[in-house]
C-alpha positions as CSV (number, residue, x, y, z in Angstrom):
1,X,-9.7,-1.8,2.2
2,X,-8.8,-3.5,6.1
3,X,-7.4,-6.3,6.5
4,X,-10.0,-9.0,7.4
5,X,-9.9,-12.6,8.2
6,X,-9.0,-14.0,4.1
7,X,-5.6,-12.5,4.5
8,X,-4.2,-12.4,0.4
9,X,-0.5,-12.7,-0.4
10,X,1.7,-12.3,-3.2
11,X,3.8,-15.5,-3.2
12,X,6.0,-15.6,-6.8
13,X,7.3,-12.9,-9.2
14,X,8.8,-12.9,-12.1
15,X,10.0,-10.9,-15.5
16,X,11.1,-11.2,-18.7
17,X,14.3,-9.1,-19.7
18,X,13.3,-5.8,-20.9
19,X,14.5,-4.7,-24.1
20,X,14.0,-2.0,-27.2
21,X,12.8,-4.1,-29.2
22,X,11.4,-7.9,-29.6
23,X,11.1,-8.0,-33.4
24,X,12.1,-12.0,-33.3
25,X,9.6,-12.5,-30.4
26,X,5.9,-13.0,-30.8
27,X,4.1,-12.0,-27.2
28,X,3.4,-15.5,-26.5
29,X,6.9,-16.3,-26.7
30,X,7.8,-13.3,-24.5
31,X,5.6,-14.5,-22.5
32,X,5.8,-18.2,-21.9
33,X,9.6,-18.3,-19.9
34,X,7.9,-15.9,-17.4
35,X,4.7,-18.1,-17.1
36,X,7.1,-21.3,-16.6
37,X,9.3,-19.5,-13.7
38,X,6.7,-17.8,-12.0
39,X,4.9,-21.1,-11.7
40,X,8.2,-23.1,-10.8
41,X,8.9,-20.8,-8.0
42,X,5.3,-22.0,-6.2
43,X,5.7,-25.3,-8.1
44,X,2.0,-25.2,-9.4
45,X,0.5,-26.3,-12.7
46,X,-1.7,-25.3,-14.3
47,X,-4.5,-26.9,-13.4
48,X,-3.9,-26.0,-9.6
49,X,-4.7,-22.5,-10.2
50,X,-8.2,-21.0,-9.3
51,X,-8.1,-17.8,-11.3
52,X,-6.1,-15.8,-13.9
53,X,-6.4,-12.3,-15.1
54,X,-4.3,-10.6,-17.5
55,X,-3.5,-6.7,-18.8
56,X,-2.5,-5.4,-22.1
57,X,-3.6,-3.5,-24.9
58,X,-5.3,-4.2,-28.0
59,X,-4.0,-0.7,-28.9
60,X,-0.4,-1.7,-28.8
61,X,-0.8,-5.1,-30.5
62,X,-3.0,-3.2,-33.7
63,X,-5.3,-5.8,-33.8
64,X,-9.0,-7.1,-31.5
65,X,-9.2,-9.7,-28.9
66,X,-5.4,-10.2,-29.0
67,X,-5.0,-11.1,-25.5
68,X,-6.9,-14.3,-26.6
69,X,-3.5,-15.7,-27.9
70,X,-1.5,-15.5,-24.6
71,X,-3.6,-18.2,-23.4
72,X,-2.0,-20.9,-25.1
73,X,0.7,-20.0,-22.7
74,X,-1.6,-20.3,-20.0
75,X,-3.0,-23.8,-20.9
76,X,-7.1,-22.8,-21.0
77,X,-8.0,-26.7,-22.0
78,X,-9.1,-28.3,-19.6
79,X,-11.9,-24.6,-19.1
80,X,-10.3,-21.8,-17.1
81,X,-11.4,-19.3,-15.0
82,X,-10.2,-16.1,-16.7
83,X,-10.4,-12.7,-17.1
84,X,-8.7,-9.6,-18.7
85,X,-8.7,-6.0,-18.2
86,X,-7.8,-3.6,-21.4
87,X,-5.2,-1.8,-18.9
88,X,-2.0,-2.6,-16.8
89,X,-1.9,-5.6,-15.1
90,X,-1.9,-4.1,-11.6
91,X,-5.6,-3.9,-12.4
92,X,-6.0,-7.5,-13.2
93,X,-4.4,-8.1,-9.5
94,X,-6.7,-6.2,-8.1
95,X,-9.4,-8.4,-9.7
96,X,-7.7,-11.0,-8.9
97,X,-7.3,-10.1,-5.0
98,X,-11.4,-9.5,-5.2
99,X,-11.9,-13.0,-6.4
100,X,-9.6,-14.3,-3.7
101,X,-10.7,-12.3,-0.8
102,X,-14.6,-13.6,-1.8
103,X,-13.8,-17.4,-1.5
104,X,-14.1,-17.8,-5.2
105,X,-10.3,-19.3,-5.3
106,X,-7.3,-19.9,-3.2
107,X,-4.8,-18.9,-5.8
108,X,-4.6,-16.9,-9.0
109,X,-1.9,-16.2,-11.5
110,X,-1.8,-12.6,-12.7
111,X,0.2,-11.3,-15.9
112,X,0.9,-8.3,-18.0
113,X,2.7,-7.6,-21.4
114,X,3.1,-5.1,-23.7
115,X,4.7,-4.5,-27.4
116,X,5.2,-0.8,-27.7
117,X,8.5,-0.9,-30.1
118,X,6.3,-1.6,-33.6
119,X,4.6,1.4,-33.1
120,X,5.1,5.0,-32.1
121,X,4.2,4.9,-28.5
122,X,3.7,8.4,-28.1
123,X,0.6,8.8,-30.9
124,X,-0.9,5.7,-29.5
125,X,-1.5,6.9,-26.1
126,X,-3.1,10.1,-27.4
127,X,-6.2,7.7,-27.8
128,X,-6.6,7.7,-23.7
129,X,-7.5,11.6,-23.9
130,X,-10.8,12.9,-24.0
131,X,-12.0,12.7,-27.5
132,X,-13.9,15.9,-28.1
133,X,-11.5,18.2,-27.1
134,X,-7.6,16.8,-26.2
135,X,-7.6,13.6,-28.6
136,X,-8.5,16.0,-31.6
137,X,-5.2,18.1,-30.7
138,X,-2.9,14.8,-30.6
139,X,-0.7,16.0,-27.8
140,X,1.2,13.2,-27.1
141,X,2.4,11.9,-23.5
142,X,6.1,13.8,-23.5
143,X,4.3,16.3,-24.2
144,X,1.6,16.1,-21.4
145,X,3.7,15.2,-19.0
146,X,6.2,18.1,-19.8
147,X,3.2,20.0,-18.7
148,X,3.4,18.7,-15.3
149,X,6.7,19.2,-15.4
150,X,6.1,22.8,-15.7
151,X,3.5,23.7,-13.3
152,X,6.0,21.8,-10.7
153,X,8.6,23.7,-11.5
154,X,6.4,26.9,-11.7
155,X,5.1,26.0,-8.2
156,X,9.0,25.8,-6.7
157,X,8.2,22.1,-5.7
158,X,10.7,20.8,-8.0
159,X,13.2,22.2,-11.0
160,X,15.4,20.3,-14.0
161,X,18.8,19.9,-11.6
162,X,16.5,18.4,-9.2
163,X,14.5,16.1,-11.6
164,X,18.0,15.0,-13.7
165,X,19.0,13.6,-9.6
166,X,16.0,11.4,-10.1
167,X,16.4,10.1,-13.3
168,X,20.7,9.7,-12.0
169,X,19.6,7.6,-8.8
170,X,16.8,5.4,-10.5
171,X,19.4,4.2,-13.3
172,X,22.3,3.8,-10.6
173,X,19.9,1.2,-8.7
174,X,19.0,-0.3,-11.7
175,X,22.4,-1.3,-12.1
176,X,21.5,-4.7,-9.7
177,X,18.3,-5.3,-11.7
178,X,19.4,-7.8,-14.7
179,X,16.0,-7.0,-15.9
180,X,16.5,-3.2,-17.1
181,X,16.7,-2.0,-20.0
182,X,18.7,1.5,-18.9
183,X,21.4,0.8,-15.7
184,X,24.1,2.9,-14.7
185,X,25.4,6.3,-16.0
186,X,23.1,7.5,-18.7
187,X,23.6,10.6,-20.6
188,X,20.5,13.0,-19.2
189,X,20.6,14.3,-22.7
190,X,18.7,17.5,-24.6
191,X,15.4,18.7,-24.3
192,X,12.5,16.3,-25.8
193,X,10.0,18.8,-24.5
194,X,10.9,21.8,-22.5
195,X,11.8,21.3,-19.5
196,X,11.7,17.4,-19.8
197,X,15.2,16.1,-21.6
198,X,15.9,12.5,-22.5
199,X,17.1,11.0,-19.2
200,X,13.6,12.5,-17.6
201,X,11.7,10.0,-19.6
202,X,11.2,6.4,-20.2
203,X,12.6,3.9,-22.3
204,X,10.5,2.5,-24.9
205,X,10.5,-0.9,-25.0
206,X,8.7,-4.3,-24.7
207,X,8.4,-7.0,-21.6
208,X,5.9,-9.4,-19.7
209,X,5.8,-9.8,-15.5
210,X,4.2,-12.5,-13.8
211,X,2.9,-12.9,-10.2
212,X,0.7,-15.8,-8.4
213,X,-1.4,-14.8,-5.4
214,X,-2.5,-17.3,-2.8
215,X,-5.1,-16.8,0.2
216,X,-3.8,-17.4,3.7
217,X,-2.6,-21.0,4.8
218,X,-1.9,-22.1,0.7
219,X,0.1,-19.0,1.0
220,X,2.3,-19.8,3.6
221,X,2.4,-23.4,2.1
222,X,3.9,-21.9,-1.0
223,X,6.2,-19.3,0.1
224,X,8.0,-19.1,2.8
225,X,8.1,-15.1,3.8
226,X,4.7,-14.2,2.0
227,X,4.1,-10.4,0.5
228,X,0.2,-9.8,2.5
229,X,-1.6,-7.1,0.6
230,X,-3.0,-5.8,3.8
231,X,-4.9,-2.8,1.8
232,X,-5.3,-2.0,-1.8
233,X,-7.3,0.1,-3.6
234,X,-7.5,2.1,-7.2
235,X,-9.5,6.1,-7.3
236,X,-9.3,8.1,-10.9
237,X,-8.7,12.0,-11.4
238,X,-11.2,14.3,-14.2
239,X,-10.6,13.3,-17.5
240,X,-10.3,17.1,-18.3
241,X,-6.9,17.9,-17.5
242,X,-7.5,21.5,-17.6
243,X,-9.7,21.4,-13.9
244,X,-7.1,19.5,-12.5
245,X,-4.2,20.8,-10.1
246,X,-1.0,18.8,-12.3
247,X,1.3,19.6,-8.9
248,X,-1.0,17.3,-6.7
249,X,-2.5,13.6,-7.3
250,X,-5.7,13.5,-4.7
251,X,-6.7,10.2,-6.3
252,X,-3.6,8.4,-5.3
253,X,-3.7,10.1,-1.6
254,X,-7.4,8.6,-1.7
255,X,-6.1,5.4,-2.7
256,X,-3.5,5.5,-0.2
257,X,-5.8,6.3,2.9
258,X,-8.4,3.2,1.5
259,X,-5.3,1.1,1.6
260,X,-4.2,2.0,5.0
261,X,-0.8,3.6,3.9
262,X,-0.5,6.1,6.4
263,X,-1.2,3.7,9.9
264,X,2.5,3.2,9.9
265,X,5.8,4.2,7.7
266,X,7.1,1.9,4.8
267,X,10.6,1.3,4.7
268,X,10.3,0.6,0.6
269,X,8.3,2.3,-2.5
270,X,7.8,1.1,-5.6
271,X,6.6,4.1,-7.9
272,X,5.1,4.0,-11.1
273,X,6.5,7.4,-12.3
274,X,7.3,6.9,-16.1
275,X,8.6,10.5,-16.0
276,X,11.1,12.2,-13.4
277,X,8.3,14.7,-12.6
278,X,5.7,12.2,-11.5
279,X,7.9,11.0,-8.8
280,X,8.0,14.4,-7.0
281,X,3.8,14.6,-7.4
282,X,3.6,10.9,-5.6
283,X,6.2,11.7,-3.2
284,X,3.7,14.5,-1.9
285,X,1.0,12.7,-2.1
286,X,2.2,9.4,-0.4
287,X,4.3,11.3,2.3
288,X,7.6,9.6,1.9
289,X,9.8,10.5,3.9
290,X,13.7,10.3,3.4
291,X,14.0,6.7,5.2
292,X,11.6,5.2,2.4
293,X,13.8,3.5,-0.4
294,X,11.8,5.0,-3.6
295,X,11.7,2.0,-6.6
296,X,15.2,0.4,-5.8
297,X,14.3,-1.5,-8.6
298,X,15.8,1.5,-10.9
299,X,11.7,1.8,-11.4
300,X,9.9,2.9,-14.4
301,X,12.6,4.8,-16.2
302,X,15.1,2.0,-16.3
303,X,12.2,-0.2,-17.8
304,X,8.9,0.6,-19.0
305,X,7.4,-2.2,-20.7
306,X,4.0,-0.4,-21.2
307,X,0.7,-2.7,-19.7
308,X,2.7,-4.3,-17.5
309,X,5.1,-1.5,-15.3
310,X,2.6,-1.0,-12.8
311,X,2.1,-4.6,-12.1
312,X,6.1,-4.8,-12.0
313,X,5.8,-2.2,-9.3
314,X,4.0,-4.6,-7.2
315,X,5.9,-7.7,-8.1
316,X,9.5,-5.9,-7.0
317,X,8.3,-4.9,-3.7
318,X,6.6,-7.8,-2.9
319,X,10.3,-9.5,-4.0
320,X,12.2,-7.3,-1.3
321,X,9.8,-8.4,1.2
322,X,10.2,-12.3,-0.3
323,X,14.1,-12.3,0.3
324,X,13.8,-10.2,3.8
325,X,15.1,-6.9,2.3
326,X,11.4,-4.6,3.5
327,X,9.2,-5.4,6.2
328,X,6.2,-3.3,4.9
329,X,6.1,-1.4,1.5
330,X,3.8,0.3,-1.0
331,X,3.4,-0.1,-4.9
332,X,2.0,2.5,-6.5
333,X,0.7,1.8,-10.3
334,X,-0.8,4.3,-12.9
335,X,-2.7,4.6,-16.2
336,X,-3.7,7.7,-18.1
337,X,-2.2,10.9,-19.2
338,X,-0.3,12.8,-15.6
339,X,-1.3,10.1,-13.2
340,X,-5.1,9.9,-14.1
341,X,-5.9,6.4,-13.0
342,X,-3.6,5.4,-9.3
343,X,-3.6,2.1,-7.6
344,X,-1.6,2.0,-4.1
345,X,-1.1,-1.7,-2.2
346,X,0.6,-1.9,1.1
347,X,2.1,-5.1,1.4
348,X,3.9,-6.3,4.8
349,X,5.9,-9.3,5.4
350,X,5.9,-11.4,8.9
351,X,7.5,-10.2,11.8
352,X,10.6,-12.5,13.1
């Protein structure tokens, strides 16, 4: 969507540590430290915020309605006005940004969390296929995504020496983010799924993220380089994956072109590619070119907190552009089995 005359910003982001597991946390309590410095960084309470929204999964919690017990951590006495979405939290900020951008608040406070180490991950996300014909099969998301994996390297866009560079460079960066769960030199490993090995994938683990948006003037007043979302906007492939092309991700070149990506270049991407694989599809269908910093934040396979990586995404460019390291980036976020669901935001800071 253009930019119009309610500009929207992202003014504060923060994150938990992201680790394997959390058995001695409850979510709440994963939850509350990021709620307290994400709100100390704008040095709002509670009651100054207009709107919340929130993203997780009943699935992963094993129980209804759980996202009803994070808001003790929100404070919702005195009555708030507050939403949630049953997917990653880059969906509740684009709620969130549609409340803003229709008058209905001045700022919102947006969060995420996920729980995926009580589980197995892998048999819980078969419940996103369709369920006539792929749920039925339980082929879980290693081994959808090694899929993808294969029709890339089938299609010479891509092959395992280039995919184990990825998975090498995202760890490497991830090395500055205290947040990560994998940093460094990791072992890329054996197989897990032909051609996908270990260091192509993502960590399983759990973790919250945090971010406050603010509407023009209270966003200046709060921060002092803002992140503008200056276009934003979410498309969704066929649920069949059998009539889609796995090499190519139209909806996220949609998205892309709604959001105004491609007026100007951005100097900083923020993927949400769980696997190796999926950052070779988005590169294509973003057109990044070699001067574009792809997720220096060591990205989604340094830390995959499930529900809340794709809001991460935005939160850690709109963080470069905060502390004057990007002038204009994207985040790209993702649901669904090989990219189904793609949300792109541009975000730019001010110029000097």
């Amino acid at each position: 969507m253009p930019r119009h005359e309610r500009d929207i910003a992202v003014v504060a982001f923060a994150q938990s540590d992201h680790r394997r597991r959390t058995d001695d946390l409850s979510e709440l309590e994963m939850l509350l430290p990021v709620l307290d410095e994400v709100r100390e960084r704008t040095g709002l309470r509670a009651r100054d915020i207009g709107f919340t929204c929130s993203g997780s999964s009943d699935y992963l919690a094993g129980r209804p309605f759980s996202f009803t017990m994070t808001l003790d951590g929100v404070g919702a006495w005195p009555p708030i006005s507050e939403s949630h979405v049953e997917t990653d939290g880059a969906w509740a900020l684009y709620e969130a940004w549609v409340k803003l951008r229709t008058g209905q608040a001045d700022t919102a406070l947006v969060y995420a969390y996920g729980k995926s180490s009580p589980g197995s991950l892998r048999d819980v996300l078969t419940r996103q296929l369709d369920p006539y014909y792929l749920a039925p099969l339980w082929p879980d998301s290693v081994a959808l995504a090694a899929l993808q994996a294969r029709a890339l390297i089938d299609a010479g866009d891509t092959d395992e020496e280039a995919l184990a560079a990825i998975a090498a460079r995202s760890r490497a960066d991830a090395a500055a983010n205290p947040h990560a769960q994998l940093a460094g030199a990791v072992p890329h490993g054996g197989h897990q799924v032909r051609p996908l090995r270990t260091g192509d994938c993502p960590p399983v683990g759990d973790g919250a993220a945090a971010v406050v948006l603010a509407a023009g003037d209270t966003a200046r007043r709060l921060c002092g380089r803002p992140a503008w979302i200056t276009g934003i906007d979410h498309r969704i492939e066929a649920h069949s994956l059998g009539v889609r092309d796995l090499t190519d991700s139209p909806s996220t070149r949609l998205a892309a072109q709604r959001a105004g990506l491609f007026t100007a270049p951005v100097d900083t991407a923020e993927l949400h590619a769980p696997f190796t694989s999926q950052e070779v599809v988005l590169r294509k269908a973003l057109r990044l070119g070699r001067s574009t910093a792809v997720n220096p934040s060591g990205g989604a396979l340094a830390a995959n907190p499930v529900m809340a990586a794709g809001l991460i995404r935005i939160g850690e460019a709109a963080a470069r552009i905060h502390r004057g390291a990007s002038d204009r980036a994207v985040a790209h976020a993702t649901s669904g089995p090989c990219l189904q669901q793609n949300l792109v935001a541009v975000l730019e800071g001010d110029r000097a």
